[in-house]
C-alpha positions in Angstrom: -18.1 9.4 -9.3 -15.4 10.0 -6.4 -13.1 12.7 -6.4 -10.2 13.9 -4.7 -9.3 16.8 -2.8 -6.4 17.3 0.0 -5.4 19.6 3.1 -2.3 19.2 4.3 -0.3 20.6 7.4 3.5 21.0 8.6 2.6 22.1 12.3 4.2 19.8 14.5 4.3 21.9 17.1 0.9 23.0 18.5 -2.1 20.6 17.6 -5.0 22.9 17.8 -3.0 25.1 15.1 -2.6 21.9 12.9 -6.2 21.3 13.6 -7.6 25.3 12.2 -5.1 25.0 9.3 -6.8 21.7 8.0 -10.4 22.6 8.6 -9.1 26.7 6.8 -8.5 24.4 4.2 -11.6 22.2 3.9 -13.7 25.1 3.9 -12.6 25.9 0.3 -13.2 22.5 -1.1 -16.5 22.4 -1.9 -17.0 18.6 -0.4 -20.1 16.8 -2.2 -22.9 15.4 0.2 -20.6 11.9 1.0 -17.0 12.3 1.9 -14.4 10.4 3.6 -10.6 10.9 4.5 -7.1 9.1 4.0 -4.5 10.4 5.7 -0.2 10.2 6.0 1.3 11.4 8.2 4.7 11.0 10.5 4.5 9.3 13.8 4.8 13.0 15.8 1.6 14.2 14.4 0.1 10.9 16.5 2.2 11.3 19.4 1.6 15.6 19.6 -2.3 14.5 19.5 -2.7 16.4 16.0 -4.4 13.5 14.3 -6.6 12.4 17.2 -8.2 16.4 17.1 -8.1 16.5 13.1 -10.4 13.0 13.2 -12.4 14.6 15.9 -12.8 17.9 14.2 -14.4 16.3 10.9 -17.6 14.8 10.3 -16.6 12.0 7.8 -14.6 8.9 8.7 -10.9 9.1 8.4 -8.4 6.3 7.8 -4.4 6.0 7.6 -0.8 5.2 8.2 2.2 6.7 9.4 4.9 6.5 6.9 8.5 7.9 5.3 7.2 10.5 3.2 3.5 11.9 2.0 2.6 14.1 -0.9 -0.3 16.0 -2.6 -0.8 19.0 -5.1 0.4 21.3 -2.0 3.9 19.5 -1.8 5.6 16.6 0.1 8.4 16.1 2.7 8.6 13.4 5.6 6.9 16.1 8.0 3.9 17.0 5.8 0.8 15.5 7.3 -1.2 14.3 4.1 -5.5 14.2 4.2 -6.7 13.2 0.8 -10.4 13.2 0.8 -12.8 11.4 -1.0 -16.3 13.1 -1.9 -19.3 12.0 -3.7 -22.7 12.6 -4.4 -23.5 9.2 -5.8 -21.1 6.9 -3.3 -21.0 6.7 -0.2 -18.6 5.2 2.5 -18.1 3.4 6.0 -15.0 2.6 7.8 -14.0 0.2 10.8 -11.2 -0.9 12.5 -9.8 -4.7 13.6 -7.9 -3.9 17.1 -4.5 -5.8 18.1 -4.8 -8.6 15.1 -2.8 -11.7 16.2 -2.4 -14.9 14.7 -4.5 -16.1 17.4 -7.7 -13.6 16.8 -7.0 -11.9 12.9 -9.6 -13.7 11.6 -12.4 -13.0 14.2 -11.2 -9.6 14.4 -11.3 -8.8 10.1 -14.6 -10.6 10.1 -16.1 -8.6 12.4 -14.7 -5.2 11.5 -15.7 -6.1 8.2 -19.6 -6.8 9.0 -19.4 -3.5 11.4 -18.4 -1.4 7.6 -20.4 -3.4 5.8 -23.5 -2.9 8.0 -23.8 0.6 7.7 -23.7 0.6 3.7 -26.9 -0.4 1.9 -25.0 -2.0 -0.3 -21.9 -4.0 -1.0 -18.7 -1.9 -1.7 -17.6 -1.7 -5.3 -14.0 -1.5 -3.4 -12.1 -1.1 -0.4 -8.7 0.7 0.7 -7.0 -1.5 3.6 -4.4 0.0 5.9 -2.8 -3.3 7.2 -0.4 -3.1 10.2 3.6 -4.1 9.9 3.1 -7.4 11.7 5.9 -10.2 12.3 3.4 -13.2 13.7 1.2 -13.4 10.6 1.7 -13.6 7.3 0.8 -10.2 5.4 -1.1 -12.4 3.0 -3.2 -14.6 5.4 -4.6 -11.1 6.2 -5.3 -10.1 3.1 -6.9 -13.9 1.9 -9.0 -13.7 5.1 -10.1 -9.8 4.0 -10.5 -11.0 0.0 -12.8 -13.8 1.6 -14.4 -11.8 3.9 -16.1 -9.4 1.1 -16.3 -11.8 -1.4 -13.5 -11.1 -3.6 -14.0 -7.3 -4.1 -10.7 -4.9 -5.2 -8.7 -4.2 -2.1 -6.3 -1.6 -2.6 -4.1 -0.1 -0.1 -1.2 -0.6 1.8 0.8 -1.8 5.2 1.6 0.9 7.8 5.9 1.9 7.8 7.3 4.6 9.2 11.0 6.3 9.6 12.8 4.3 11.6 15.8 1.8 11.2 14.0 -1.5 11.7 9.9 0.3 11.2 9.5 -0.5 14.7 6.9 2.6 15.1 4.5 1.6 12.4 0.9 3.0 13.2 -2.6 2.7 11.6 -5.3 5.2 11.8 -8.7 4.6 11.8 -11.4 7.3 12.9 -9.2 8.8 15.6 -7.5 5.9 16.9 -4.6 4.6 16.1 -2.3 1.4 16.7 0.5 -1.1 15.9 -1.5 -4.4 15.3 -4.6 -2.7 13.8 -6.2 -3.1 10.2 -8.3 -0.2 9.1 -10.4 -0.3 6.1 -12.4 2.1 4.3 -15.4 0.4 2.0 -16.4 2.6 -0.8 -20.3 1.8 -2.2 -21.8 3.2 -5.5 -21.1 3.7 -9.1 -17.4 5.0 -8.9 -15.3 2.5 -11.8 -11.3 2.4 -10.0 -8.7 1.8 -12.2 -5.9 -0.1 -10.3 -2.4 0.2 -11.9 0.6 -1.6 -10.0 4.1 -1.0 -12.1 7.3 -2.9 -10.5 10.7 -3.3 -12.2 11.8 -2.4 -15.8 12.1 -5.3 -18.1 16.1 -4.4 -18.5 16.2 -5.2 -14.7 14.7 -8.5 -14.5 16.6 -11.8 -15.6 16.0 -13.9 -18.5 16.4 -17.3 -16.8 13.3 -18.5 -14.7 13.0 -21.0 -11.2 10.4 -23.0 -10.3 9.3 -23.5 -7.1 10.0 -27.5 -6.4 9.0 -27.6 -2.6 7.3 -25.0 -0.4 4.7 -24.9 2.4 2.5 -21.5 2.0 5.6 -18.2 1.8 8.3 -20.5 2.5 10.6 -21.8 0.2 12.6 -24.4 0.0 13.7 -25.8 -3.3 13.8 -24.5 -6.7 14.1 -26.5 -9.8 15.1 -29.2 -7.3 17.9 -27.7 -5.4 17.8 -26.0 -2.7 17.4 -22.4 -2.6 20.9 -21.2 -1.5 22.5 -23.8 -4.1 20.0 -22.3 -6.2 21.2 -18.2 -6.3 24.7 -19.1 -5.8 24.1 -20.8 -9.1 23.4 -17.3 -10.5 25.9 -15.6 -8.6 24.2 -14.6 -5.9 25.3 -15.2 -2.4 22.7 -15.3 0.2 23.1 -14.4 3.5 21.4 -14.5 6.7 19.1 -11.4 7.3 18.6 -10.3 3.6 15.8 -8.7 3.1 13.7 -7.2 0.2 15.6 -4.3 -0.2 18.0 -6.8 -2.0 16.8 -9.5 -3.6 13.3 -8.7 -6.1 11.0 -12.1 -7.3 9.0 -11.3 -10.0 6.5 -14.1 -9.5 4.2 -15.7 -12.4 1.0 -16.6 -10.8 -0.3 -17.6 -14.6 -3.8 -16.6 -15.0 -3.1 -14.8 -12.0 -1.0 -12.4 -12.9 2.4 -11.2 -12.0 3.9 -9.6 -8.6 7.2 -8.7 -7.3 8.0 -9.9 -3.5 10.7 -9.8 -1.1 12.4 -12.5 0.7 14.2 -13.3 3.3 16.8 -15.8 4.1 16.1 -18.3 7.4 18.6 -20.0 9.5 17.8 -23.3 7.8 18.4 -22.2 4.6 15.0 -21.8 3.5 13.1 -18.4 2.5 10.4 -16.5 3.7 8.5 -14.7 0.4 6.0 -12.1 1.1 3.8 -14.0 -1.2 2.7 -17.6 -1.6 5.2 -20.0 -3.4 2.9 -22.5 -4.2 4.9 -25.7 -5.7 5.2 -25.1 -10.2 5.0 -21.7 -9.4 7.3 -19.7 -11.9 9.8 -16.7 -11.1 12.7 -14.5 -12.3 14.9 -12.9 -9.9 15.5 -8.9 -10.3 17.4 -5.8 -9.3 16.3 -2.0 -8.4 18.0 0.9 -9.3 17.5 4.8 -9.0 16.9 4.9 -13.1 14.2 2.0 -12.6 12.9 3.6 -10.0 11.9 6.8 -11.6 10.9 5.1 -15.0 8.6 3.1 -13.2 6.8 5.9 -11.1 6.5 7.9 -14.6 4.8 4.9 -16.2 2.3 4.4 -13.3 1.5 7.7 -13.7 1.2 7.8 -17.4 -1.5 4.8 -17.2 -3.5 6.7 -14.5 -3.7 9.7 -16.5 -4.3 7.5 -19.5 -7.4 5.5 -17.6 -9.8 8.6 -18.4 -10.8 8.7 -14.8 -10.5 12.3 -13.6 -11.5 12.1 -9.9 -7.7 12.0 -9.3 -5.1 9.4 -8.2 -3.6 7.7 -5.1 -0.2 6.8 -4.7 1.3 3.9 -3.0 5.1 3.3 -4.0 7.0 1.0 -2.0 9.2 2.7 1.2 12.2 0.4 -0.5 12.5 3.1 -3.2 12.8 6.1 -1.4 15.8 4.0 0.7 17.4 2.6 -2.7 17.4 6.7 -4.0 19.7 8.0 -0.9 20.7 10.5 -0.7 18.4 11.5 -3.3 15.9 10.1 -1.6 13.2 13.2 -2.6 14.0 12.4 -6.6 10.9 10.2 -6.9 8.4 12.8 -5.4 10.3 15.6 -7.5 9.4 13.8 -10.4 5.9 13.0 -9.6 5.2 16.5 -8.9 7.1 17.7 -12.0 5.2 14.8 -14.1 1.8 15.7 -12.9 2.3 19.5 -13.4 -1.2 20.0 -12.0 -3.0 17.8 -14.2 -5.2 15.9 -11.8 -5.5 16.1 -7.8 -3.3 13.7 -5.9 -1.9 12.2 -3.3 0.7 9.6 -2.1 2.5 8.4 0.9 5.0 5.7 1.1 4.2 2.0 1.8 6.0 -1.2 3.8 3.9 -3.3 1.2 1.9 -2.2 -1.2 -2.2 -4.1 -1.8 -3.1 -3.9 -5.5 -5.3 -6.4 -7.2 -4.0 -7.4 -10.8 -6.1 -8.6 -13.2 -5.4 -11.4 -14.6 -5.6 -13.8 -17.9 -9.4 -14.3 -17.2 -9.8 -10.3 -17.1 -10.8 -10.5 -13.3 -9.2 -8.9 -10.6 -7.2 -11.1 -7.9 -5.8 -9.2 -4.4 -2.3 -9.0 -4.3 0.4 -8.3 -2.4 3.2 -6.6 -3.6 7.3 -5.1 -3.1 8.8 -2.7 -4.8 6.3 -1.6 -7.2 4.6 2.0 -7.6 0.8 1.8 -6.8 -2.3 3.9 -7.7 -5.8 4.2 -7.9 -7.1 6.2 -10.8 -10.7 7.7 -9.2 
């Protein structure tokens, strides 16, 4: 069994005070004899040298992200630094890092972190929590097929690093101390620990009854559906496409068939094709949908409601997609409000906001598949 305990901090100010407030806190958690960390933080908390001294200052590994917003059972708010932590008697846990991933090196670089994690289990992991970096010169899912490949298929679950800026132009990952734009940190979790992944996008109200089919494609790019191409295609529905759209506006809710189902973003290119987070191989199915503050806050309760429903009691982490605390301004806090109201207590916690969240779906066959996804609220149930 794993559970979950948290610290958090709000000193921005002086590291070594951030620093004696976490460890204050660890001392009353009663950690098992295994333990490692996961932590969320804002980009200061790297820059003021708070999360270089927390790593330091603890003798279990630590991985991470900077993002919008983190949360636990102490609270939430963009400047609340975030440590969930992981302890076990029965599991135990390595992490590594792949430095500076290129499209030139990623898949060097993932294989050999990957073998440096593996190498000090005795075992291979029953799952692993990936922090992939926001990277614009390879595909999000070429990282993740080469990391699915590289352990053989096992759940990944995790997220890519955002942050608060305009364009996420100061997305960092954590690993053990260190942190950078281009790395991938991943945490491998060995033993007899049974996650329950639960990935929850759009309400059926909010997706449209009339399917595409991808007609020509070449990996995420699209360019025809049912035979016409793709512009010809949503004006067709009434949408109007424009240059620079992004997934904040336009949802897919893709039908991998026995795969499963996962909503991606896209993005319009100056030919006229589109750039989906996911692969569009040719036959593939897909409805286009919308998000809303009502869908936004259904959806988070029913994530919720299935990890409290799982029976796993270790406690839950929370990945929901950065897109929904943007779509809620300038209510952007409702989501968190209602996951802290909605939890009341009930289990331990913890959640920080994702540029894409990583959440295998099970599909028709009743085995898992690694997936990327938009939009959607994401947990593990521990």
């Amino acid at each position: 069994m794993v559970r979950i305990v948290s610290a958090h901090t709000e000193e921005l100010d002086e590291a070594d005070q951030a620093v004696a407030e976490i460890l204050e806190q660890i001392k009353k958690l009663n950690l098992d004899q295994n333990s490692a960390g996961l932590i969320s933080c804002h980009g200061e908390f790297i820059e003021n040298g708070s999360v270089k001294k927390i790593c330091e200052a603890l003798s279990f590994p630590v991985i991470g992200l900077t993002t919008m917003s983190s949360a636990d059972n102490s609270g939430y708010g963009m400047y609340q630094l975030s440590l969930a932590i992981l302890t076990s008697n029965d599991c135990t846990f390595s992490a590594s890092n792949a430095v500076s991933v290129s499209a030139q090196n990623y898949k060097a670089s993932i294989s050999a972190a990957y073998k440096e994690a593996r190498g000090k289990l005795k075992a291979d992991p029953s799952f692993i929590i990936a922090i992939l970096p926001l990277t614009h010169d390879i595909n999000i899912t070429d990282i993740l097929n080469h990391l699915d490949a590289e352990c053989g298929g096992r759940p990944i679950w995790g997220s890519v690093s955002v942050d608060d800026s305009i364009k996420f132009e100061n997305c960092q990952t954590i690993c053990c101390g260190t942190n950078g734009k281009l790395d991938l940190a991943m945490l491998l979790v060995e033993g007899p620990v049974k996650p329950e992944f639960i990935v929850t996008a759009l309400p059926d109200r909010n997706i449209h009854p009339r399917k595409g089919f991808i007609t020509e494609s070449e990996g995420c790019l699209i360019k025809k559906i049912n035979n016409m191409p793709l512009i010809e295609y949503f004006a067709d529905l009434g949408i109007e496409l424009h240059l620079g759209v992004d997934a904040t506006a336009v949802p897919l809710i893709v039908d991998y068939g026995p795969g499963g189902k996962a909503a991606l973003g896209l993005q319009l290119l100056e030919d006229g094709t589109a750039f989906c987070v996911g692969e569009m191989p040719v036959g593939t199915a897909f409805s286009i949908g919308s998000i809303d503050p009502p869908g936004i806050l259904e959806t988070a309760e029913a994530t919720i409601t299935k990890a409290l429903a799982s029976g796993n009691q270790g406690g839950i982490l929370m990945f929901p997609c950065v897109t929904r605390y943007l779509m809620l301004a300038p209510s952007s806090e409702d989501e968190l409000k209602k996951i802290t109201a909605f939890i009341n207590g009930k289990i331990p916690y913890w959640l920080a906001y994702s540029g894409g969240e990583i959440c295998p779906v099970r599909g028709a066959d009743g085995k898992y598949r690694n997936q990327i996804h938009n939009y959607t609220f994401s947990a593990l149930a521990l």
